[in-house]
C-alpha positions in Angstrom: 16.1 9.1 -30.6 19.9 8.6 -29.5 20.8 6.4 -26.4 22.3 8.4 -23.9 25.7 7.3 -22.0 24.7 5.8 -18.9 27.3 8.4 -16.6 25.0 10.8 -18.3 23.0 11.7 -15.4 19.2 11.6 -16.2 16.9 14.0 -15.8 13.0 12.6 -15.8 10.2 14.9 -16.1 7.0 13.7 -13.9 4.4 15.0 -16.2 1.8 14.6 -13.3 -1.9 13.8 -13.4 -2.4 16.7 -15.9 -1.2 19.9 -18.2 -3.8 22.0 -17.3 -2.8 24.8 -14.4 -6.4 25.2 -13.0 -7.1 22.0 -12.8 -3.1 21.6 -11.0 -4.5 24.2 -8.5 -7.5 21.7 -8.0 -5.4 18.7 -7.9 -3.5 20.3 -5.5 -5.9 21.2 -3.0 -7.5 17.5 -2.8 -4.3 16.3 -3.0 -2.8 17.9 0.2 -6.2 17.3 1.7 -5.8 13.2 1.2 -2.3 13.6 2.6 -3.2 15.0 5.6 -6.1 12.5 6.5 -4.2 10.1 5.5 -1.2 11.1 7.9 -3.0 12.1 10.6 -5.6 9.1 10.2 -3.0 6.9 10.4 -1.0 8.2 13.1 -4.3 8.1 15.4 -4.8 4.5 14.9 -0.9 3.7 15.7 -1.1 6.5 18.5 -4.5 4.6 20.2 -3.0 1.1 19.9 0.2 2.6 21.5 -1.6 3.4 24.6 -4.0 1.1 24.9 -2.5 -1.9 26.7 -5.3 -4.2 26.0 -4.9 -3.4 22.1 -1.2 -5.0 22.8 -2.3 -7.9 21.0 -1.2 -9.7 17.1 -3.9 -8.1 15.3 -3.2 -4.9 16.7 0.3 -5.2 16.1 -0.3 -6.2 12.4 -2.8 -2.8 11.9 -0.1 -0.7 13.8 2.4 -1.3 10.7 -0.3 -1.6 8.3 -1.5 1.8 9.3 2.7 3.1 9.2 3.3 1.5 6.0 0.2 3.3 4.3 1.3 6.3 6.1 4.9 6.4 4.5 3.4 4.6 0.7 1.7 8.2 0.7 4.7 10.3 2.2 6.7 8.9 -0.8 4.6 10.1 -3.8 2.2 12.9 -2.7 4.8 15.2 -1.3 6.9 15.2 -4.4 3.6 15.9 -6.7 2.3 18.8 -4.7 6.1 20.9 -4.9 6.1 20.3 -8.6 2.9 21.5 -9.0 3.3 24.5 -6.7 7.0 25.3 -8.0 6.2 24.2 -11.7 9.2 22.2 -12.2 8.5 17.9 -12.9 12.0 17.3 -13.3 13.5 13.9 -10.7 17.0 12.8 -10.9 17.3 9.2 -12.3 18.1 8.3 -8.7 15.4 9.9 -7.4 13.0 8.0 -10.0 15.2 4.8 -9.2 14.6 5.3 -5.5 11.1 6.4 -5.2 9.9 3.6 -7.8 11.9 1.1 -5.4 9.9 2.2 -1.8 7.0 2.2 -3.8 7.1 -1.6 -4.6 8.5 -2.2 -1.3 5.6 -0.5 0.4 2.7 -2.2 -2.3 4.2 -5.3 -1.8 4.5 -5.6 2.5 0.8 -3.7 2.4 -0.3 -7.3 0.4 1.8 -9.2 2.5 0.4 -7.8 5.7 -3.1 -8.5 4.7 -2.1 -11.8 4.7 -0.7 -12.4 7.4 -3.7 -10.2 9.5 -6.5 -12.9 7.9 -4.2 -15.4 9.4 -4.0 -14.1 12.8 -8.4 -13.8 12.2 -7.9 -18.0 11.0 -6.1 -18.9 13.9 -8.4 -16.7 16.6 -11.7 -17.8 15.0 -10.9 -21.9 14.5 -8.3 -22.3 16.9 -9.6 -19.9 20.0 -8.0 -22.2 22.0 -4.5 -22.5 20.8 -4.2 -18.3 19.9 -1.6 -17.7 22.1 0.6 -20.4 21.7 0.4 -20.1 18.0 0.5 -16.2 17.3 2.9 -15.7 20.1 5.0 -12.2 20.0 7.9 -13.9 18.6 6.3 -15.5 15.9 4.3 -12.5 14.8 8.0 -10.4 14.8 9.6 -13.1 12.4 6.4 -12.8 10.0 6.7 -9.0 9.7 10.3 -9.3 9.3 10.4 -11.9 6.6 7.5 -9.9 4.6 9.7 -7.0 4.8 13.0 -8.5 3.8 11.1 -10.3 0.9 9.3 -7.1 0.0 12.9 -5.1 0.1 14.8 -7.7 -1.9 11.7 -7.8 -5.1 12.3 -3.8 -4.9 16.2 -4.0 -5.1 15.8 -6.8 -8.0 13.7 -4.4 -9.8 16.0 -1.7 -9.4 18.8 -3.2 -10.2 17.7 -5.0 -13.6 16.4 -1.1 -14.6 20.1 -0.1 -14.2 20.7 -2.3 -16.7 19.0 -0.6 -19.4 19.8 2.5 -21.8 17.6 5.6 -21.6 16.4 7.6 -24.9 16.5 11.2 -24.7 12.5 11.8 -24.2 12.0 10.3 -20.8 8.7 12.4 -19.9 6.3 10.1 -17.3 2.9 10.5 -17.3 2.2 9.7 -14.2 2.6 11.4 -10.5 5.2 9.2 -9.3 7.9 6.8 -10.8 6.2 3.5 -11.2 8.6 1.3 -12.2 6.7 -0.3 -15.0 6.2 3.2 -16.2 9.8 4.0 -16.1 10.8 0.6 -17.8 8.3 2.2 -20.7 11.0 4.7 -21.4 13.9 2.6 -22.1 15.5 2.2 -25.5 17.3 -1.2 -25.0 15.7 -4.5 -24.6 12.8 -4.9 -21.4 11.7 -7.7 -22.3 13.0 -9.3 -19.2 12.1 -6.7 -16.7 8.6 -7.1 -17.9 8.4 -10.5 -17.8 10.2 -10.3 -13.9 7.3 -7.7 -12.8 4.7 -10.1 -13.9 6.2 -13.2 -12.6 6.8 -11.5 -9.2 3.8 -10.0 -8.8 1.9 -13.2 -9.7 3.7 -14.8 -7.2 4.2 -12.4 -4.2 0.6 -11.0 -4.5 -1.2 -14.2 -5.2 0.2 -16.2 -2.5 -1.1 -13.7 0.0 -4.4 -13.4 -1.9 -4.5 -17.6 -1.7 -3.8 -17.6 1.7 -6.8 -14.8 2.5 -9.4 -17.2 0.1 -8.3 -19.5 2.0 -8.7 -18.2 5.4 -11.9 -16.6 4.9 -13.1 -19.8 3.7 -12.3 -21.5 6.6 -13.3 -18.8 8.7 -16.8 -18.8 7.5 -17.6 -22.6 7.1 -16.4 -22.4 11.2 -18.5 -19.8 12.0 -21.4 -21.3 10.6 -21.5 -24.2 12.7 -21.9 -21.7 15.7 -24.9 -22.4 17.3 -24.8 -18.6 19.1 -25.9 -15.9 16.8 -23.9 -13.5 19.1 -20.5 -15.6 18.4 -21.3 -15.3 14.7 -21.9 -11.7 14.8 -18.5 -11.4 16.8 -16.8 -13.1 14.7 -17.8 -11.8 11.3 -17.6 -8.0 13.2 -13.8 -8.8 13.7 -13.2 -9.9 10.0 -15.2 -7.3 8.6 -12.6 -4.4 8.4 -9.8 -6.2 7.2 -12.4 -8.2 4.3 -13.6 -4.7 3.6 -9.6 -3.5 3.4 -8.7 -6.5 1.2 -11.6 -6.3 -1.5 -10.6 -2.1 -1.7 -6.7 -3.2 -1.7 -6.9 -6.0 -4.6 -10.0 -4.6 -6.2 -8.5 -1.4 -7.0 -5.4 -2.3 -7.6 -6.5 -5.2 -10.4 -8.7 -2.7 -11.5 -5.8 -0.6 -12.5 -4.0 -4.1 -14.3 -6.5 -4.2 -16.5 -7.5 -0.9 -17.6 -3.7 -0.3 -18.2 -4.2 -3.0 -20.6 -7.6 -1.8 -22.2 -6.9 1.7 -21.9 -4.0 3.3 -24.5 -3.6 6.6 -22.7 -0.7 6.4 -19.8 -2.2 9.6 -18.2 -5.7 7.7 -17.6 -3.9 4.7 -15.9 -1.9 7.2 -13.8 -5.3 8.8 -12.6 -6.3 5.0 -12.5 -3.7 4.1 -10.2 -4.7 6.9 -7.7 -7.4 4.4 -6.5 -4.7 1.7 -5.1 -1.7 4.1 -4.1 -3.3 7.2 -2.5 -7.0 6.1 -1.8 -6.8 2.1 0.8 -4.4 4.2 2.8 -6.5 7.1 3.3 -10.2 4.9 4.0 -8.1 2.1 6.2 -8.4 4.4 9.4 -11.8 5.5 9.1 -13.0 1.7 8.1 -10.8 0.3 11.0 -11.9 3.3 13.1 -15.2 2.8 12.2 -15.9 -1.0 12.2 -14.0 -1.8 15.5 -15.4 -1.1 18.8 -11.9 -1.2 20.7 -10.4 1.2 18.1 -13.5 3.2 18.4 -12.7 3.3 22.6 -8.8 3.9 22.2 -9.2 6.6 19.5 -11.6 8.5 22.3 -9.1 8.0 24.7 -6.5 9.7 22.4 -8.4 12.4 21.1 -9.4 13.6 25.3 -5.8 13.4 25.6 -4.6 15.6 23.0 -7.3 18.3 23.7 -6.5 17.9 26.9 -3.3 19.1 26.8 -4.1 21.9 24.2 
């Protein structure tokens, strides 16, 4: 296959989930279904800590852009699949590829940082009840979301830009819904050695040091609550933690799950169904297991829905 010039402007095909049209018709319909929970889910939770004033507090805070950044991961793939399946035509420019496949990474990579930072907020309230305030104070909560997004903005540019250093063949067909950028680093001609080596270096490091950090609190967090002598402050305190442990394990467990059957299994259009289970499915069950697990989210989200009806 010839190299293409690179002011040749690309053309990518998204090849999707599948070739067959009835099961595209399928696709489609759970598709859009998972988009809308997943939106409107979402938008509920933010929506109830919005008017809530006594959910004005750091955890809350942290859900209300965990719950935005799901919402937009999901607005940044699922949109594009369903029109190319409706209007039969997979083709992205190269800098829509380039662009999606950066928000995507931004948005993987904050949602792993913000889990962090949320079982550190859970540290702090469960060991140190006493010095919450002072520690997890508005300002300090601000420059934690702001540094996990600038760090999760400049990995995304890096991996961009090191992708426009490669050469293109003419076959760049990706078998997957959405341009991943290890997937589109697949279809270069020229040397990727080095981008692959980045993506696992950077991942290693950006997603394990968050992971460390939630062992690590969760460690903590349980060898304090065991020395409770009050069964009711246990129960609190392992009721608080439960969402977010339950959102971590379904957040890393899928999404190592898809790391190593990309490396068992040969077919790219299996680890793009794979994949599904950390890009489209933590976003849509974080709601319902927040929504679910959390007696104040449960109260808010009441509040919320009489008002919307209400003025119906």
């Amino acid at each position: 296959m010839d190299i293409e010039n690179k002011s040749v402007t690309f053309i990518f095909l998204l090849r999707g989930l599948t070739d067959d049209r009835e099961l595209e018709s399928l696709i489609f319909g759970l598709f859009l279904g998972m988009y809308l929970i997943t939106v409107f889910g979402n938008i509920l939770i933010m929506l109830a800590i919005y008017c809530d004033s006594h959910l004005h507090t750091p955890m809350y805070l942290f859900l209300c852009h965990l719950s935005f950044n799901d919402m937009y991961l999901v607005s940044i793939t699922v949109p594009k699949m369903l029109v190319n399946i409706q209007t039969q035509d997979q083709r992205i420019t190269y800098a829509g590829c380039l662009s999606q496949g950066f928000f995507v990474a931004v948005c993987i990579l904050f949602e792993c940082f913000l889990l962090g930072i949320m079982a550190y907020d859970r540290y702090v309230a469960i060991c140190y009840p006493l010095r919450y305030t002072a520690l997890m104070n508005s300002c300090f909560c601000i420059i934690l979301v702001l540094i996990s997004l600038f760090i999760s903005i400049v990995n995304g540019l890096l991996h961009s830009l090191m992708i426009l250093n490669l050469s293109f063949c003419s076959d760049l067909e990706i078998f997957h819904f959405f341009c991943e950028i290890a997937q589109v680093i697949k279809l270069a001609c020229s040397d990727d050695l080095i981008n692959n080596i980045l993506i696992f270096v950077t991942a290693s490091i950006f997603a394990g040091i968050p992971l460390f950090g939630i062992i690590f609190s969760y460690i903590r967090i349980l060898s304090t609550v065991l020395k409770m002598p009050s069964s009711e402050g246990k129960y609190k305190a392992f009721s608080t933690c439960g969402s977010h442990l339950f959102v971590v394990c379904l957040f890393y467990g899928t999404g190592f799950g898809v790391y190593i059957t990309s490396d068992v299994i040969d077919s790219p259009r299996e680890t793009a169904v794979a994949s599904v289970m950390y890009s489209i499915v933590p976003p849509m069950m974080n709601p319902f297991i927040y929504s679910l697990r959390n007696r104040d989210i449960k109260e808010a989200l009441k509040k919320v829905i009489v008002k919307i009806t209400s003025l119906l």
